[in-house]
N, C-alpha and C positions, 0 to 999 in steps of 0.2 A: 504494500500500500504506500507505503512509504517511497520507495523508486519508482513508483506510478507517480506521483507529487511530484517527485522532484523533476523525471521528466518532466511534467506538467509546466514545472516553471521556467526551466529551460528553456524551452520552445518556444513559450510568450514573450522572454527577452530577446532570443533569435528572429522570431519571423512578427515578432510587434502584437501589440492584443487585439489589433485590427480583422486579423486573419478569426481569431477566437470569436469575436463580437459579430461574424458572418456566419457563421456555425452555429452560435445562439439562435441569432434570429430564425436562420432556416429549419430550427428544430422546434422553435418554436409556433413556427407558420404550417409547420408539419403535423404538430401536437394538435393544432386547433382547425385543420383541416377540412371536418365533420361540419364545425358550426360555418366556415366560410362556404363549406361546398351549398348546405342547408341556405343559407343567405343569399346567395349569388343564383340558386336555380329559384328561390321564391318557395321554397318545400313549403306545401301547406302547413305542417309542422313543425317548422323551423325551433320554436320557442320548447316543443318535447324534446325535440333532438340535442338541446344544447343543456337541457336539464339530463338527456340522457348520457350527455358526454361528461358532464363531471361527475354523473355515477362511474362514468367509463372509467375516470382514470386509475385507476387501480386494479383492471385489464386491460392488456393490449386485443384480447378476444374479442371482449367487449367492444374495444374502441374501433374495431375490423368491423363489424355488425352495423357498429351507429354512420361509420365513415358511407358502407353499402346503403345502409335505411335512407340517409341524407341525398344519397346518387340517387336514388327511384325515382322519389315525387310522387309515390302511391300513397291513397288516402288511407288510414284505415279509421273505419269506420267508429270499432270499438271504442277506441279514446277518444272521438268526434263526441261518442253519447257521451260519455265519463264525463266530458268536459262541458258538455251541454249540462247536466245534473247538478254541478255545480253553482251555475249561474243563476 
């Protein structure tokens, strides 16, 4: 763990934290995926998908499912009513 570190710090004074800080982001834009795919196609469900994705994170299974559900655009119906019941 320790020589995992220390490379670590190595490398960020060699190649600068700039290179690090492009890595972030794109893991980060990777991470949240789900809810941008869900927002950009208009998913009827956009606002499930994104409460489904921070159940998600603590599967990647999961987060494979929610990433697919978000690509569809299929309604389903079930949580349509759930959610009508509600109101």
């Amino acid at each position: 763990m320790i020589s995992a570190w220390t490379g670590l710090q190595s490398k960020i004074k060699s190649e600068g934290a700039g290179s690090i800080t492009v890595i972030v982001l794109i893991a980060i834009f990777i991470a949240f995926a789900p809810i941008l795919v869900a927002i950009v196609r208009r998913h009827p469900n956009k606002r499930i998908v994104a409460v489904a994705y921070i159940l998600a994170l603590i599967s990647w299974v999961a987060w494979l499912a929610v990433l697919a559900w978000a690509a569809t655009g299929k309604r389903n119906e079930t949580i349509e009513r759930l959610l009508r019941r509600r109101d």
